[in-house]
GUROGU-100298 format. One record per residue (C-alpha): x, y, z; residue in three letters; residue number from 1. Coordinates in steps of 0.02 Angstrom, whole numbers. Each point is the difference from the previous one (the first is absolute). Example, Ala and Ser with C-alpha at 12.3 -4.5 7.8 and 13.67 -1.06 7.14 Angstrom:
2
    east   north      up  res    n
     615    -225     390  Ala    1
      69     172     -33  Ser    2
This chain:
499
    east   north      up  res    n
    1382     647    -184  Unk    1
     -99      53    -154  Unk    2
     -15     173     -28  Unk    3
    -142     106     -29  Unk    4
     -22      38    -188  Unk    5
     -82     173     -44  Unk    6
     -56     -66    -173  Unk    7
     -75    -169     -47  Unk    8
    -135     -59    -126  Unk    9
    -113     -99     102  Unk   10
       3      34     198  Unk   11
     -68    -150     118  Unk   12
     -62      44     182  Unk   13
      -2    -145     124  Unk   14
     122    -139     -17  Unk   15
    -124    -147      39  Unk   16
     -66    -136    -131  Unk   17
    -119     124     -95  Unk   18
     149     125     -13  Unk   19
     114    -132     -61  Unk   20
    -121     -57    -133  Unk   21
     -29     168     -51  Unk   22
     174      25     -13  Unk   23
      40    -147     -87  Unk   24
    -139      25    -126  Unk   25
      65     179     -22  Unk   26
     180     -52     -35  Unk   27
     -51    -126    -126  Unk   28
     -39     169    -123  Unk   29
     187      23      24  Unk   30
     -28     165      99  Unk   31
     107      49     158  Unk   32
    -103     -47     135  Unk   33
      19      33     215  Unk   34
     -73     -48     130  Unk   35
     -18      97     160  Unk   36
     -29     -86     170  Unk   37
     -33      99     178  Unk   38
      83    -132     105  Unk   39
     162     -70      10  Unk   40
      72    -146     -80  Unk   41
     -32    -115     146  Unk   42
    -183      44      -3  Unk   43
     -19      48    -166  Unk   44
    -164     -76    -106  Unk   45
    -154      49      93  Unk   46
    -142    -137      55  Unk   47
      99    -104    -150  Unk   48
     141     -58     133  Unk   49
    -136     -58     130  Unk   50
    -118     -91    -114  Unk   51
      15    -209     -12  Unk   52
      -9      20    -184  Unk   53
    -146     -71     -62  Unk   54
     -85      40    -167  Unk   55
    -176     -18     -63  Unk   56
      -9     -25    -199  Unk   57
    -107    -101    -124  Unk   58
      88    -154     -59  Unk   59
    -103    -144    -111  Unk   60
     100    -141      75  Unk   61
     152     -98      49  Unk   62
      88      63    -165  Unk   63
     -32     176      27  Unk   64
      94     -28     179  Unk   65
     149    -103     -67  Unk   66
      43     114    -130  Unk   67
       0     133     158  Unk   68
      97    -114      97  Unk   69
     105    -133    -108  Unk   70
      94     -70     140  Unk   71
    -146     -81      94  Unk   72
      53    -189       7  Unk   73
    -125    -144     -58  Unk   74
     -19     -62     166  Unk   75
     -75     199      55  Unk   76
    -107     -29    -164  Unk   77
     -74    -191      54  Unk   78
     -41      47     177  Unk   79
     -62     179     -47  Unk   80
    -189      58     -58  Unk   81
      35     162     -53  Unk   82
    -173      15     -77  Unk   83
     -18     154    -107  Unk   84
     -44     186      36  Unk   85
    -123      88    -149  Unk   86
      11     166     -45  Unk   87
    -197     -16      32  Unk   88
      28     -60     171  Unk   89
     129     124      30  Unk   90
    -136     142     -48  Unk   91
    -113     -83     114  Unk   92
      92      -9     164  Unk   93
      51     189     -60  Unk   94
    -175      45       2  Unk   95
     -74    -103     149  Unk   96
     127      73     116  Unk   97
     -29     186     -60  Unk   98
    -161     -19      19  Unk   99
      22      30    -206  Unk  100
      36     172      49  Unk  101
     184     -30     -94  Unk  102
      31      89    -144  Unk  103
     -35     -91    -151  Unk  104
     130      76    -119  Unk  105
     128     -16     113  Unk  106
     -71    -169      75  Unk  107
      12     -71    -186  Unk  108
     199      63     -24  Unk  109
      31     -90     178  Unk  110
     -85    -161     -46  Unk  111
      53     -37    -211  Unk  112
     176      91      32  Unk  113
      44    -119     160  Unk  114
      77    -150     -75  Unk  115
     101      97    -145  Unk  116
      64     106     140  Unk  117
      78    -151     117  Unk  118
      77     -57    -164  Unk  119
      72     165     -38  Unk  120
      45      -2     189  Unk  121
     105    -144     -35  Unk  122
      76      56    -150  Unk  123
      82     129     129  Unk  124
      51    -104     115  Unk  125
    -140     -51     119  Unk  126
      -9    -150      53  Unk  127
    -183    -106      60  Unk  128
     -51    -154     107  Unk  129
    -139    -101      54  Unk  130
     -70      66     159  Unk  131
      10    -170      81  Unk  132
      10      57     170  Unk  133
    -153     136       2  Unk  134
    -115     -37    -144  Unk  135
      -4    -185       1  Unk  136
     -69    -144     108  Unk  137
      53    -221     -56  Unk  138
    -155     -74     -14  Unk  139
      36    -184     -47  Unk  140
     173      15     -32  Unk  141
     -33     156    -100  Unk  142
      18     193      -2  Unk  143
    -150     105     -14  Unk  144
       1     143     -40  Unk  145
    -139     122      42  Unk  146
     -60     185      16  Unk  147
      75      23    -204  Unk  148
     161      65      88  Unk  149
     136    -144     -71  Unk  150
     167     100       0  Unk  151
     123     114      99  Unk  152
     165      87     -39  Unk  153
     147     -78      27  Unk  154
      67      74     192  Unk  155
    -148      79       4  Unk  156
      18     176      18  Unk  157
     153      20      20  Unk  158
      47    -111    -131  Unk  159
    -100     105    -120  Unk  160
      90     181      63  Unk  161
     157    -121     -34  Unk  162
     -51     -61    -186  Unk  163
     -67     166     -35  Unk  164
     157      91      57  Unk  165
     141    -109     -91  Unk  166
    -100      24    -142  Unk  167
      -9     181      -4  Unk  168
     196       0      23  Unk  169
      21    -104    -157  Unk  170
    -120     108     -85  Unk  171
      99     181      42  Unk  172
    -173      27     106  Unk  173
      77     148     144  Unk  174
     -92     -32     167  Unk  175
      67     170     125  Unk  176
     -47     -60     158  Unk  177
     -35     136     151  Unk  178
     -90     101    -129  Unk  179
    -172      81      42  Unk  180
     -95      88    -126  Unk  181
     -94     141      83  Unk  182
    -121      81    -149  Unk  183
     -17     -16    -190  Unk  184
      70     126    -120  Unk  185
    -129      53    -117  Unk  186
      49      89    -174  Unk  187
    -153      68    -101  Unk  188
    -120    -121      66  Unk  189
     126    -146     -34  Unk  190
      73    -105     148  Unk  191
     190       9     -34  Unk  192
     103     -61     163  Unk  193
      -4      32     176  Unk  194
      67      85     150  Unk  195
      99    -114      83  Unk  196
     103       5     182  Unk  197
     170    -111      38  Unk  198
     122      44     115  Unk  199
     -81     156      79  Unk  200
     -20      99    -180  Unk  201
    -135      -3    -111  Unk  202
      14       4    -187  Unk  203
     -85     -24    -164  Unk  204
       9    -151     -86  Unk  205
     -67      30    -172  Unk  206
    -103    -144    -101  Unk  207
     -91     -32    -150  Unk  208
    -137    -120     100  Unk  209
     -15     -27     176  Unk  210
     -72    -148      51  Unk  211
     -71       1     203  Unk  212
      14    -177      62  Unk  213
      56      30     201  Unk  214
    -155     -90      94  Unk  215
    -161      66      84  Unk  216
     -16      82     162  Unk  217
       4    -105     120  Unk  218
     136      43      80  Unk  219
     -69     146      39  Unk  220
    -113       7     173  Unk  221
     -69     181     -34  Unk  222
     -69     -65    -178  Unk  223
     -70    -170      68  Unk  224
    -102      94     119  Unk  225
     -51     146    -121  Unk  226
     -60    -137    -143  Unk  227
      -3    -166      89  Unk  228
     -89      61     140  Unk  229
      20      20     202  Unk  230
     107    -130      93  Unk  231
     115     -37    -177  Unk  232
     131     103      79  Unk  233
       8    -143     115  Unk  234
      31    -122    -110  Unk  235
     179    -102     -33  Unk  236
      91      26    -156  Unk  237
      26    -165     -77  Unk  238
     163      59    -140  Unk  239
      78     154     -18  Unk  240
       9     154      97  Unk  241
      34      98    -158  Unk  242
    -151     -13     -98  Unk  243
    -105     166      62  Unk  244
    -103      55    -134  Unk  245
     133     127     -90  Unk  246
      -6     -59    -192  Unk  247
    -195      17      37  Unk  248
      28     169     105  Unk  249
     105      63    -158  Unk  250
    -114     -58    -141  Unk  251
    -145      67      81  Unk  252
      91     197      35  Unk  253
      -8       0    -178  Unk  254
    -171     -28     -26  Unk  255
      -1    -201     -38  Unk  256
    -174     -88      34  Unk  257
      -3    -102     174  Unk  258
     -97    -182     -43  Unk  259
     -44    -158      89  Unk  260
     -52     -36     168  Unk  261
      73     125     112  Unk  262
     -70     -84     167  Unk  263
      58    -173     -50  Unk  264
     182     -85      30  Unk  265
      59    -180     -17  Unk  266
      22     -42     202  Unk  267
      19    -162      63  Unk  268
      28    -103     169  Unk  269
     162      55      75  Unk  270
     104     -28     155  Unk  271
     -84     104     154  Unk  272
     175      28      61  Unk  273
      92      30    -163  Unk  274
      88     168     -24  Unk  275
     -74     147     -79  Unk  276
      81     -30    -187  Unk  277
      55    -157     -68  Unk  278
     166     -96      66  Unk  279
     100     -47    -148  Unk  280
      55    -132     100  Unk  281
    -163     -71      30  Unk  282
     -61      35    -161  Unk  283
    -190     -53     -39  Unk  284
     -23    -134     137  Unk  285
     -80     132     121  Unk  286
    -146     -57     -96  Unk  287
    -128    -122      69  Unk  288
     -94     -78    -159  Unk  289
     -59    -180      77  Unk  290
    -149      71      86  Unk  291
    -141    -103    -107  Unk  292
      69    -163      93  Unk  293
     -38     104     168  Unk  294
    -108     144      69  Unk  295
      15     163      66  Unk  296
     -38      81     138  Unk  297
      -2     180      50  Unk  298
      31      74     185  Unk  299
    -173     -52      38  Unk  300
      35    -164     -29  Unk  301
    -123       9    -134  Unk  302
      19     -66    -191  Unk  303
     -10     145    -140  Unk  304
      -3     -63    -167  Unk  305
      -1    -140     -93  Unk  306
     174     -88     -10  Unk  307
     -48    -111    -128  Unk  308
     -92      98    -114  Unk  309
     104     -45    -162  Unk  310
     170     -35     -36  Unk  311
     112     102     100  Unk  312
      85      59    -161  Unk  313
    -160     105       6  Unk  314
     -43      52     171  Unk  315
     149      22      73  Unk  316
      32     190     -52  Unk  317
    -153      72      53  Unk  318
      -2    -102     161  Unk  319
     152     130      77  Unk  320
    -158     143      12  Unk  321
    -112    -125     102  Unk  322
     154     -25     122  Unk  323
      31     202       7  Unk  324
    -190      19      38  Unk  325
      -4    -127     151  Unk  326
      33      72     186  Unk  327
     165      32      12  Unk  328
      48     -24    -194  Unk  329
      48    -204      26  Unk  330
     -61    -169      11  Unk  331
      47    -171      59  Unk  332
      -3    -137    -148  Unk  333
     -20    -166      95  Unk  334
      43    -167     -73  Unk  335
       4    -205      67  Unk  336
     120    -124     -58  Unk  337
     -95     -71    -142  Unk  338
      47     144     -90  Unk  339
     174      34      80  Unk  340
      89     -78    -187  Unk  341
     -96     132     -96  Unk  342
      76     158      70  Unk  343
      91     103    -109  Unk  344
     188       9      49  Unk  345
     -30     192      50  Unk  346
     -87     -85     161  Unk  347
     181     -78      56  Unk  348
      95     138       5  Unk  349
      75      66     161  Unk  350
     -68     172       5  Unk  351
    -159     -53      49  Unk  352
    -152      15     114  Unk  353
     -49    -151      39  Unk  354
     -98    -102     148  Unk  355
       2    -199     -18  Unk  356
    -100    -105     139  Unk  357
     -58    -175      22  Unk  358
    -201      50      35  Unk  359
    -101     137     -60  Unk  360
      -7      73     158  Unk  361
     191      17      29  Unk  362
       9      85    -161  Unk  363
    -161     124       1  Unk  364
      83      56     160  Unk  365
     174      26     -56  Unk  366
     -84     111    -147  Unk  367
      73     173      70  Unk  368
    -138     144      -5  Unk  369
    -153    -126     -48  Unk  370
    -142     -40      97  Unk  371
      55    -184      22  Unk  372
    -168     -58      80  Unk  373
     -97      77    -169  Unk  374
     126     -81    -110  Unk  375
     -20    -174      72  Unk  376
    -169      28     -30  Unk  377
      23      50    -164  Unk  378
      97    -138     -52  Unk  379
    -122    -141      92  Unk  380
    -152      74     -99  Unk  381
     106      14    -171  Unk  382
      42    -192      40  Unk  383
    -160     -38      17  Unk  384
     -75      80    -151  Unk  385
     146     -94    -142  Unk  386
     -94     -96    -116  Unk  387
     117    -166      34  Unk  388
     -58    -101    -122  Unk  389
      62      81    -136  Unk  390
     181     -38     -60  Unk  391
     148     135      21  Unk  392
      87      27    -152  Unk  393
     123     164       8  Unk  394
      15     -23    -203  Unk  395
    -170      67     -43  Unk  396
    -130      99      90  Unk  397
     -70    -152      93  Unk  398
    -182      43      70  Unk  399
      52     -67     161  Unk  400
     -89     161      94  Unk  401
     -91      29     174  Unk  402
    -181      45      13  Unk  403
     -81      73     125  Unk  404
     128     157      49  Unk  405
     -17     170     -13  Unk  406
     158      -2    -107  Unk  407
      13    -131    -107  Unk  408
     151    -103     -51  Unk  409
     -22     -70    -175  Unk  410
     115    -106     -40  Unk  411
     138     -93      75  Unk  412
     -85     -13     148  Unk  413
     102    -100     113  Unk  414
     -50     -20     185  Unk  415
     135      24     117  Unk  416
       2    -105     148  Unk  417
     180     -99     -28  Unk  418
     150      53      97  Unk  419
     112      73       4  Unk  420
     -74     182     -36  Unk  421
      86     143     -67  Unk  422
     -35     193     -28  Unk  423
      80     139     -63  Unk  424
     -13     171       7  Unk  425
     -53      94    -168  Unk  426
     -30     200     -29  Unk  427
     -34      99    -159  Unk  428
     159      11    -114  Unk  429
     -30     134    -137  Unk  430
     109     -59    -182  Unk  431
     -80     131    -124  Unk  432
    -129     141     -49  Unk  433
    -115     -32    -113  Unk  434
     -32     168     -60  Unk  435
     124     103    -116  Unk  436
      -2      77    -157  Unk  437
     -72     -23    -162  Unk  438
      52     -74    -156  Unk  439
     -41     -27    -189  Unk  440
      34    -183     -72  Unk  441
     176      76     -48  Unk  442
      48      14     179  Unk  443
       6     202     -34  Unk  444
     -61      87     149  Unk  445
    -170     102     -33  Unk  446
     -18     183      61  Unk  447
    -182      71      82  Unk  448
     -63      -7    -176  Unk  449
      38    -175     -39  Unk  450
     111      57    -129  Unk  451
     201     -66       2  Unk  452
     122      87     117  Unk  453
     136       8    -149  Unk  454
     162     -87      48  Unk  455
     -76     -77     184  Unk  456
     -42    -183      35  Unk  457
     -27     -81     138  Unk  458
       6    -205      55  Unk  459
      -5    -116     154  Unk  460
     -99      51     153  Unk  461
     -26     169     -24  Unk  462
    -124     -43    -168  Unk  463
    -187      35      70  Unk  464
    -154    -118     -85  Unk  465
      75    -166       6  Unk  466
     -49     -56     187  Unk  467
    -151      35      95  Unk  468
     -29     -82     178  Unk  469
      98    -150     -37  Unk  470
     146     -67     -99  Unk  471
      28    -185     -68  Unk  472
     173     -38      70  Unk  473
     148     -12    -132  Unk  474
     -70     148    -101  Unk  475
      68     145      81  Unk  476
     180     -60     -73  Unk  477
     -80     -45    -158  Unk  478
     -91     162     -20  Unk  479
     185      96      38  Unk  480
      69     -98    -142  Unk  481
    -134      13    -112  Unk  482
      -4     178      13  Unk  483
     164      50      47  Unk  484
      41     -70    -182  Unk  485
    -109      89     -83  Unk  486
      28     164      80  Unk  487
     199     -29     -57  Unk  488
     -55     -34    -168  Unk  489
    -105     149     -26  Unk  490
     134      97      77  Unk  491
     136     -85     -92  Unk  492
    -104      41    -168  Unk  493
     -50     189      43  Unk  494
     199      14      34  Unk  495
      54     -77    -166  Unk  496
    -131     126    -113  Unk  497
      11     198     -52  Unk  498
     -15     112     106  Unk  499
């Protein structure tokens, strides 16, 4: 077991992927660098260990990718369309989902620092593949891929913690597990280590630069209530039970700036009956991301939003609110067999809540706490409003819509009247807080004045102004790694000068 150093030059908290970047990024100015993490080893790396890896970033083409990913065969190359992701693009989807609320400094380090980042990734060790089985459909004989998310991490999560890890250990880069720092230690204005607790005692560790990269608060049920609003408490924790708000608690004791949307979160369609925190051994297939082949349907056997209102790349994290606002915080998503082959394999799994009939009736009954008779309603008017005649593509957003219903579906619009039927049972789960604290384009953390906190920096989740409402999917990892590296490297630098 590693033990807890009293002096170092550049002091990490969090052990996840922003941490490990940070670290990394640090270590490359040749300082001593270590890395605290709360948890144990076996659950060590925050919402990192939990994600399924994928990352958004601007690539020009097929060349960009293979230089990312050199071992992808010719035969993945002639069946594949990878198309190509813009920077431009990138700061559109940025912007649409925001509701171009999204801090433009900070939006425009995300978007032209993405694709130097992966390749830096890789120079550490990371590894990246196609996202064949989420982010693709063969049309033709032919991958396409859509929603400008191409690539995931090797393993996923895991596999990241795993590359990130062995890496550090190659690098001299100490990671002290069962460490939690507790407050800041402030000299003359100047953030220079923190209090930290292991084993029952609680001592200083002194730094040069502290960099805060330990998650949001969602972990925390007396915070989602207090910023999220009434009924968050209820919500289910889709990673860690770790991350509860304490590098933003401790940043913000000494007078650091809070930023961003405080009443927003990334939450998504979950298992009703998964646990309260993620299961490691479950991982991220809790989810339940297929719902713009199907529709909802609340305990009133009513639809509630628009399932195929774009890509789900950009719905799905603000769709885990609508569920958390329905009677009883769920929903039923109900699919027919024309659509059975495009579940995602999260739907297969055995901890699931599922009904599966041969008529609509059969199932709309079997829907536990629905009003069935509404929901076969529901269904027969939906059926009747789907604009048949106009082809189903899941590659692009399609037009195929209904008319006529008090919620629209706009694309993807397929009726469902073949059997058999299945449904499964969804309810909010919460991944991360939007709102956090505030940084310059240095990744220093700014006080009440907007003026640098000397020696503090912050990365990852707990970084305020990037996401408002809505997140495009892959850029929460991305935004960690962007980030995370450049919070090392201004640490790393500050620890190499005078002073």
């Amino acid at each position: 077991m590693t033990d807890l150093p009293r002096q170092t030059d550049v002091l990490v908290i969090g052990a996840g992927n922003a941490a490990f970047a940070a670290a990394h990024a640090a270590r490359e100015h040749g300082r001593r660098v270590t890395v605290l993490e709360r948890a144990a080893e076996a659950e060590a790396g925050g919402n990192t260990r939990f994600t399924a890896g994928a990352m958004r970033f601007a690539y020009r083409g097929v060349d960009d990718l293979t230089a990312l990913m050199p071992d992808l065969s010719e035969e993945e190359l002639a069946i594949t369309d990878f198309g190509a992701y813009a920077e431009d693009r990138f700061f559109d989807d940025m912007g649409r989902v925001t509701e171009y609320r999204t801090d433009p400094d900070l939006c425009e380090l995300l978007v032209a620092r993405s694709r130097e980042t992966v390749m830096w990734m890789r120079s550490k060790g990371v590894r990246f593949a196609p996202i064949y089985g989420r982010q693709a459909f063969k049309v033709g004989g032919r991958f396409t891929f859509w929603g400008g998310l191409t690539v995931e991490v090797h393993g996923g999560g895991p596999g990241l913690l795993e590359a990130w890890t062995n890496a550090a250990a190659r690098e001299g880069i100490e990671v002290v597990y069962r460490a939690r720092a507790d407050s800041l230690i402030v000299d003359d204005g100047r953030v220079a280590g923190a209090m930290v607790r292991r084993g029952g005692v609680t001592v200083p560790v002194r730094a040069r630069g502290v960099v805060l990269a330990c998650g949001g608060f969602e972990a925390n049920p007396e915070w989602r209530a207090r910023y999220l609003g009434p009924g968050w408490e209820l919500a289910k924790v889709r990673g860690s039970r770790f991350n509860t708000g304490e590098g933003i608690r401790m940043a913000l004791d000494i007078g650091a700036a809070p930023y961003g949307n405080w009443s927003g979160c990334h939450a998504v369609g979950w298992e009703r009956n998964a646990p309260e925190f993620g299961d490691l051994s479950v991982g991220d297939h809790f989810q339940k991301h297929s719902y713009p082949w199907g529709v909802m349907l609340n305990a009133r056997g009513e639809r509630f939003v628009d399932e195929g209102a774009d890509f789900r790349n950009y719905t799905y994290a603000k769709y885990g609110r609508l569920i958390l606002e329905q009677p009883g915080q769920f929903a039923w998503q109900v699919f027919d067999a024309k659509v059975a082959d495009l579940l995602r394999p999260e739907y297969r799994i055995r901890q699931v809540t599922k009904v599966r009939a041969d008529t609509l009736e059969d199932l709309c009954a079997g829907l536990e706490d629905m009003d069935s008779e509404r929901a076969l309603e529901t269904v027969g008017a939906y059926n009747a409003a789907v604009r048949a005649d106009i082809p189903f593509d899941p590659n692009v957003k399609d037009g195929r819509r209904t008319e006529g219903l008090a919620v629209a579906k706009s694309n993807w619009a397929n009726t469902i009247d073949t059997p058999p039927f299945e449904a499964y049972a969804v309810t909010c789960g919460i991944t991360f807080t939007f709102g956090g604290l505030r940084i310059d384009t240095q990744a220093r953390v700014l006080d009440r004045d907007l003026e640098p906190i000397p020696g503090l920096h912050a990365a990852g989740e707990l970084v305020g102004g990037l996401f408002y409402f809505n997140y495009p999917g892959g850029t929460g990892l991305m935004s960690g790694s962007v980030f995370g590296r450049l919070a090392g490297d201004t640490a790393g630098k500050r620890a190499s000068g005078p002073g």
